[in-house]
C-alpha positions in Angstrom: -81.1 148.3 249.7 -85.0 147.4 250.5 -87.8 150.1 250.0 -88.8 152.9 252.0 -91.8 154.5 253.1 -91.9 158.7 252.2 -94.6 161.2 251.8 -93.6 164.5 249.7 -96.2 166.8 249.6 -97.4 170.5 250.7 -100.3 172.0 252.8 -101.5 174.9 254.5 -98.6 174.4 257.0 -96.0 175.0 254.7 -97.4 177.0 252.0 -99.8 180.2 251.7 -102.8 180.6 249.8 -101.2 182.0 246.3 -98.8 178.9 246.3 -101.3 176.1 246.8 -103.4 177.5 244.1 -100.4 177.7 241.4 -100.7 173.9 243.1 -103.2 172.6 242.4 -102.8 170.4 239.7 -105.2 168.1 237.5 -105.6 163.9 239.9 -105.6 162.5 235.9 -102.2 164.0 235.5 -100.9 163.3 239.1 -101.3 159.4 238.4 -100.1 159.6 234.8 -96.7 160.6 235.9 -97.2 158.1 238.4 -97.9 155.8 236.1 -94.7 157.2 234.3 -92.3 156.8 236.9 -93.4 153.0 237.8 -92.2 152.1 234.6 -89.0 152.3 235.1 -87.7 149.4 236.5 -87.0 149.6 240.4 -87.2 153.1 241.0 -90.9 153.4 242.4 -92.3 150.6 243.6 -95.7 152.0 244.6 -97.6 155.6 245.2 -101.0 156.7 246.3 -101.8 160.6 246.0 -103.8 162.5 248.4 -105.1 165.9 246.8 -108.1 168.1 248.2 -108.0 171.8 248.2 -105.9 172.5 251.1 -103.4 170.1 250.1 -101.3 167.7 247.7 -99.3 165.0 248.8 -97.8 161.5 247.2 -96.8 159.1 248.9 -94.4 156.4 248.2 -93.0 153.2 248.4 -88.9 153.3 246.7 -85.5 152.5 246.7 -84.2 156.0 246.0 -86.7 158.5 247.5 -84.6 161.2 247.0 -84.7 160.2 243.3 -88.0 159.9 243.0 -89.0 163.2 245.0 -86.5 165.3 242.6 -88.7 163.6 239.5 -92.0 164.0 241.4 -90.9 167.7 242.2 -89.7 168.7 238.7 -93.1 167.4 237.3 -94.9 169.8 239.9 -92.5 172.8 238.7 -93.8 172.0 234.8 -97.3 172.2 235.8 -97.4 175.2 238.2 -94.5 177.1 236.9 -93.1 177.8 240.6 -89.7 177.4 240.7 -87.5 174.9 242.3 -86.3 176.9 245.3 -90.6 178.2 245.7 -91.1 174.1 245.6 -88.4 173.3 247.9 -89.4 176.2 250.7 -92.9 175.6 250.5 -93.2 171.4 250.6 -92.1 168.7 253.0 -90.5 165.6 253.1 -91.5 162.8 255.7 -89.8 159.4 256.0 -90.7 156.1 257.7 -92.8 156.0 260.7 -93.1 159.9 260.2 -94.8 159.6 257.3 -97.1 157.0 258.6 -97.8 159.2 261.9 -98.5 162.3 259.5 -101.2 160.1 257.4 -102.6 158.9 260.6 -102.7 162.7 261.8 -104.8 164.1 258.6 -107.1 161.2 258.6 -107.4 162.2 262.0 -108.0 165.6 261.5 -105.3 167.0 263.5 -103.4 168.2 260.5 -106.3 170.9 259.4 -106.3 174.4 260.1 -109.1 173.3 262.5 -109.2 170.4 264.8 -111.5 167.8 263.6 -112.3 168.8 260.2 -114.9 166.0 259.2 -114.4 166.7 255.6 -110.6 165.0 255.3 -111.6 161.6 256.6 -113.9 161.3 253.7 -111.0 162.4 251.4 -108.4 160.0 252.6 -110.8 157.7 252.0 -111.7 158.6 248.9 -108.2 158.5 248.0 -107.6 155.3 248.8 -110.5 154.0 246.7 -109.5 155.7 243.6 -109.9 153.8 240.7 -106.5 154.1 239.3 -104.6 152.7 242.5 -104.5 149.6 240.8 -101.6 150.7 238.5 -99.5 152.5 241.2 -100.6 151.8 245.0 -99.5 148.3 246.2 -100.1 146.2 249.9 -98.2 148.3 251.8 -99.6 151.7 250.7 -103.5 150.2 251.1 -102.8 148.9 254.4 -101.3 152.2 255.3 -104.7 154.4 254.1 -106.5 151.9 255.7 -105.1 151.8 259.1 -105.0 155.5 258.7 -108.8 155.8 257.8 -109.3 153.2 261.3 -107.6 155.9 263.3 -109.8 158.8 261.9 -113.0 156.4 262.6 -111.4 155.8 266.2 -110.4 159.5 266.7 -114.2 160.9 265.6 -116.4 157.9 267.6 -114.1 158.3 270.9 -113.5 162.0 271.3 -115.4 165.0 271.0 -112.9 167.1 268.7 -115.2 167.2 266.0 -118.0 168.6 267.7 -119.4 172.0 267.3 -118.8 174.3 263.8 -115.1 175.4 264.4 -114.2 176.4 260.5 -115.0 179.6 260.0 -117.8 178.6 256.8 -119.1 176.3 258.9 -120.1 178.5 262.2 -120.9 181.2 259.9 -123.2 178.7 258.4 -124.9 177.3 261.9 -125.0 181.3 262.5 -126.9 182.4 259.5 -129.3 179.1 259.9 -130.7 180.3 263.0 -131.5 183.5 262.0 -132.9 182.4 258.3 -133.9 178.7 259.0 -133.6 175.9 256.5 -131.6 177.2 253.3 -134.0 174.2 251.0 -136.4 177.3 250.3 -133.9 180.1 249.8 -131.8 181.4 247.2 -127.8 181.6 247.8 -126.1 183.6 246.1 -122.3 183.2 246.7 -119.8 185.6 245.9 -115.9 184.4 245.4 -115.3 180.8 244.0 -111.7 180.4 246.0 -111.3 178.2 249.1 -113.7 179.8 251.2 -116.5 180.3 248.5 -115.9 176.7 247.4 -116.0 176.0 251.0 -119.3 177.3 251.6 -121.0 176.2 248.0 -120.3 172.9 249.2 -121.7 172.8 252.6 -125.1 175.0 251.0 -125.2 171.9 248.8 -125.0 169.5 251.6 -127.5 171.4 253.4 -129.8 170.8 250.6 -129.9 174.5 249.7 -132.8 175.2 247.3 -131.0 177.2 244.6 -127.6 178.4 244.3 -125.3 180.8 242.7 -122.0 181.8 242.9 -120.4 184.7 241.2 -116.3 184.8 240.3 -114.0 187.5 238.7 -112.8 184.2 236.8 -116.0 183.0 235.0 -113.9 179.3 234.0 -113.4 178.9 238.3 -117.4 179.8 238.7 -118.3 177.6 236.4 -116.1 174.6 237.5 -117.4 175.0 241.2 -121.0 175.4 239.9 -120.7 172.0 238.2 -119.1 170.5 241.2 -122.2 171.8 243.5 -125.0 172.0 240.9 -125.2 175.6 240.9 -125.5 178.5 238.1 -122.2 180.3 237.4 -121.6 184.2 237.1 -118.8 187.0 236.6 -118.7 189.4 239.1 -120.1 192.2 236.5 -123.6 190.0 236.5 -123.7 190.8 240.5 -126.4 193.7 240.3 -128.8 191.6 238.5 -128.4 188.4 241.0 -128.7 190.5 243.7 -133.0 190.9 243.5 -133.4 187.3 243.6 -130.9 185.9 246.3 -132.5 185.7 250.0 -128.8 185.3 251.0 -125.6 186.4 249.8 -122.0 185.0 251.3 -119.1 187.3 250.5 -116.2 185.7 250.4 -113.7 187.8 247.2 -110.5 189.1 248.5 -110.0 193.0 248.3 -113.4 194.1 247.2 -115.7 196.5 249.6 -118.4 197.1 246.8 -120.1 194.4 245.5 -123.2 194.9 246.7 -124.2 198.6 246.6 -126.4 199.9 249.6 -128.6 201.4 247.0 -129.6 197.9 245.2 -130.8 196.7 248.8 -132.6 200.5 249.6 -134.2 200.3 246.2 -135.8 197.0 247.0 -136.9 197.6 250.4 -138.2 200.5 249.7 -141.1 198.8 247.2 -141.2 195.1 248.6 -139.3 194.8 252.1 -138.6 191.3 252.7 -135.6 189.2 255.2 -132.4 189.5 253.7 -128.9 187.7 255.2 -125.5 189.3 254.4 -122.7 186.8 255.3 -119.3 189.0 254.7 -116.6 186.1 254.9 -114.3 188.2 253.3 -111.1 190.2 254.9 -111.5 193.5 253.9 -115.2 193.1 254.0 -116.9 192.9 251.5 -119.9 194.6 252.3 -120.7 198.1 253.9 -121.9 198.3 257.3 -124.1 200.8 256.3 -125.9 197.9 254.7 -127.4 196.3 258.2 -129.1 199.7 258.7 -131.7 198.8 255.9 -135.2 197.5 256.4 -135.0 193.7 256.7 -131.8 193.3 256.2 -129.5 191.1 258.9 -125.8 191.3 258.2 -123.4 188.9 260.0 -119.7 189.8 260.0 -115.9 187.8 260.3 -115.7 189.1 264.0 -119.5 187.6 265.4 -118.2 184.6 263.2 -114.8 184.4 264.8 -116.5 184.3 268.2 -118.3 181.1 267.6 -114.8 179.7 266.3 -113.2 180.8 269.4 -115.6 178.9 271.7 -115.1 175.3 269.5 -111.7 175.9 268.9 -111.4 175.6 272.8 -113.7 172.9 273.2 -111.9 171.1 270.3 -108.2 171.8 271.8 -109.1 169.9 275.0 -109.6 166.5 272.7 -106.4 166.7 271.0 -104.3 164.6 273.5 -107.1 161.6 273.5 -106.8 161.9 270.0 -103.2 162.1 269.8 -102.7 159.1 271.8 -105.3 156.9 269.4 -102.8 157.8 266.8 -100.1 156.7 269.0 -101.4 153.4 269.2 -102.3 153.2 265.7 -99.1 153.8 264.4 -97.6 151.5 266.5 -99.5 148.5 265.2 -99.3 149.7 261.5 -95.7 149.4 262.5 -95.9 146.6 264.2 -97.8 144.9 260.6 -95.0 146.2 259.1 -92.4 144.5 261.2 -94.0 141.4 260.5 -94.0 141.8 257.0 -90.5 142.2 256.7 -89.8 139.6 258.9 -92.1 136.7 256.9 -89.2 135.6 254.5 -86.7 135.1 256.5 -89.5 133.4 259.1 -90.7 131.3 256.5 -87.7 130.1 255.2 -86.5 129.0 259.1 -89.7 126.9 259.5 -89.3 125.3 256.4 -85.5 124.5 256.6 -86.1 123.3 260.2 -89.1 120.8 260.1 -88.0 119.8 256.8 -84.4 118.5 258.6 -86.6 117.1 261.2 -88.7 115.1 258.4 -85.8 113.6 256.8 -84.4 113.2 260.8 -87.6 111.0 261.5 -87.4 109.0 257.9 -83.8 107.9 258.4 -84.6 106.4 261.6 -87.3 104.7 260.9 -86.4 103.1 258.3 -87.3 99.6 258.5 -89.6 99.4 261.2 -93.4 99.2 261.1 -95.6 102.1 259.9 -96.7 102.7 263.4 -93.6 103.1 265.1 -93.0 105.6 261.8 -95.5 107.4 262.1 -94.7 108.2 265.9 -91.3 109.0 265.2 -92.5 111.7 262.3 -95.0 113.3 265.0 -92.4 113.3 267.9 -89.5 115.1 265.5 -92.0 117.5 264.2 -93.6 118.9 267.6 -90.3 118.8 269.1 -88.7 121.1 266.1 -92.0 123.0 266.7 -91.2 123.3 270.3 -87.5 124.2 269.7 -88.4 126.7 266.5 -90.9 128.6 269.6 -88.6 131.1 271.2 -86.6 132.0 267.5 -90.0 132.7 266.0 -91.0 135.1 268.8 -88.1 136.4 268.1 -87.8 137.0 264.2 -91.0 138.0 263.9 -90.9 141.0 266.7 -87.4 141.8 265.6 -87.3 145.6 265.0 -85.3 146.1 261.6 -84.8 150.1 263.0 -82.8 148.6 266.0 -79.2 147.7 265.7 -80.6 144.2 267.5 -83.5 143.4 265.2 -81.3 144.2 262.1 -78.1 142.2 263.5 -81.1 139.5 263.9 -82.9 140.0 260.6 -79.2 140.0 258.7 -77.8 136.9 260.9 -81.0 134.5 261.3 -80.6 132.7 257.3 -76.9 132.5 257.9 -77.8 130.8 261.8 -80.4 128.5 260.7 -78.2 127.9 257.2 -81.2 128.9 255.0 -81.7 131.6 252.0 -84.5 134.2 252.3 -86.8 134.6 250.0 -86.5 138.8 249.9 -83.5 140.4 250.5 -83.2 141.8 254.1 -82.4 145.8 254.8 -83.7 148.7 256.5 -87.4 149.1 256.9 -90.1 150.9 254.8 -91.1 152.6 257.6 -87.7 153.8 258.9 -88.4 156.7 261.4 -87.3 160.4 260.5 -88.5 163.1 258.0 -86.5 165.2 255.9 
């Protein structure tokens, strides 16, 4: 039985909101179970975890994935307390050239809620760069994130499916920079340190916001954003004070309609009107409409937001077969590396066995005659094996081990050519199907 190629993981295609949080579990632990799990002897022979906030997946190199997903599963259960059935409903299971094509699809940012996300190629890269791949990722699994991180490159520099703001923080963004202009002298105050809030925090940051704050029921969750962004962290209940100093405020909590009170705003304008931007992200809103009727204040809303998704979206949804097909391709020579791979040992061993006979051929009868006449005899026996070796090496090494042919090939060639291989020969890591 040789190795195979599987991805276990979950995402925002499989699993709401409330799950993925109870998912989200600490990268440190993620590779000490890892770590774990190589140790025992020939049950994981490599991994390489992929976690961002919209997603956790491990994938893996074994002899028994079906093993080592139970194990990997079981260690998710302890962390988040979901049970097994929540785990098994809301997670997937991709084998083989599947789980290649899915890699190659999130790099690619095909697998995000919006085509073209520009924040996942950066992750996947990150990911593969992670200091503490040298104890569990191995060739295969870096050529894999590589080749994958080559297709996003390919996908983002030869199609247009990443242009225009089409996340909903994003447009919003573009939206209220219009209106407010460069956010380097304002004040942000951000409201919500979930998905979207952690979202938005992170692109103010990027956009070189001058200060920001972000407010959370869960002061622990404010203050872990605010250290990821540099900002100043807040419960909820601190909202009335913040609200004087912020130029803008993003809503973005879940189920609250009153966090900013019309009269804070009124009070204001009424001794020192100045621009004020409300972003409500939020769904119920979180702020009153009342609130755009006040002096200097600009409120922007989900639907004028959705709008500018809509147009993107479309724009975006035309690329998708361009980029679809640069995956295509993409896949097919990770696949084709693959092959190859696979096929060395039993290549190897061939080429050896045959020019060696061929040496000993060429000794025997020259044996007695004068170095020249040797010497020809060695070069003639050795480009003629070549010539003969041609056509089965052609053949070995494009020999596809998920065909009945390439393995009948794979399996027959040592006992043809009367040699041993080096590694045993099976299936392929990359054996196509998911599960």
């Amino acid at each position: 039985m040789s190795a195979a190629l599987f991805v276990l993981g979950t995402s925002h295609s499989v699993a709401p909101p409330r799950v993925r949080e109870r998912l989200h579990v600490d990268l440190d632990k993620v590779y000490a179970a890892l770590d774990r799990i190589r140790r025992v002897p020939g049950l994981l022979d490599e991994a390489l975890p992929l976690a961002t906030c919209g997603r956790l997946e491990v994938y893996c190199v074994s002899r028994y994935p079906k093993r080592v997903s139970r194990l990997l599963k079981e260690l998710v259960g302890t962390h988040s307390g979901l049970s097994r059935a929540e785990l098994e409903a809301h997670s997937f299971l991709h084998r083989g050239e599947a789980a290649a094509r899915h890699l190659f699809r999130v790099a690619s940012g095909l697998d995000s809620v919006v085509y073209g996300e520009a924040q996942i190629l950066g992750q996947v890269r990150d990911a593969m760069m992670h200091p503490a791949n040298e104890r569990v990722a191995g060739s295969l699994l870096r050529r894999l994130f590589q080749s994958a991180v080559a297709a996003g490159k390919r996908v983002r520099s030869e199609t247009e499916i990443g242009r225009g703001a089409a996340s909903v923080a994003g447009a919003a963004l573009c939206l209220l920079e219009a209106r407010a202009g460069a956010f380097d002298d304002h004040t942000v105050l951000v409201l919500g340190a979930g998905e979207t809030g952690a979202l938005v925090s992170r692109l103010l940051r990027k956009r070189g916001v001058g200060r920001l704050l972000v407010a959370n029921r869960t002061a622990a969750r404010a203050e872990a954003l605010a250290r990821e962004v540099g900002a100043e962290a807040y419960g909820l209940d601190r909202v009335p004070d913040l609200v004087g100093a912020a130029d803008v405020i993003v809503g973005t909590v879940a189920g609250r309609e009153d966090l900013v009170a019309p009269a804070l705003l009124h009070a204001e304008a009424e001794g020192a009107p100045r621009p004020r931007y409300l972003l409500d992200l939020a769904h119920p809103r979180n702020f009153s409409a009342d609130l755009a009727g006040l002096p200097g204040v600009q409120l922007l809303d989900l639907a004028r937001v959705f709008r500018e998704v809509e147009d993107a979206m479309a724009s975006r949804q035309a690329q998708v077969p361009r980029a679809e097909a640069i995956v295509d391709a993409e896949v097919e020579n990770f696949l084709q590396w693959l092959r190859t791979r696979q096929s060395a040992p039993v290549l190897r061993a061939v080429r050896e066995q045959i020019l060696a006979l061929a040496q000993q051929e060429a000794e025997r009868r020259a044996e007695g005659r004068p170095d020249e006449e040797r010497q020809a005899l060695t070069r003639f026996a050795r480009s003629l094996a070549r010539t003969l070796l041609h056509a089965p090496t052609v053949a070995i090494r494009e020999a596809d081990p998920e065909t009945p042919e390439g393995r009948w090939l794979l399996h027959a060639a040592p006992s043809l050519f009367g040699v041993e291989a080096a590694e045993p020969i099976g299936a392929s890591p990359a054996g196509r199907g998911s599960a």
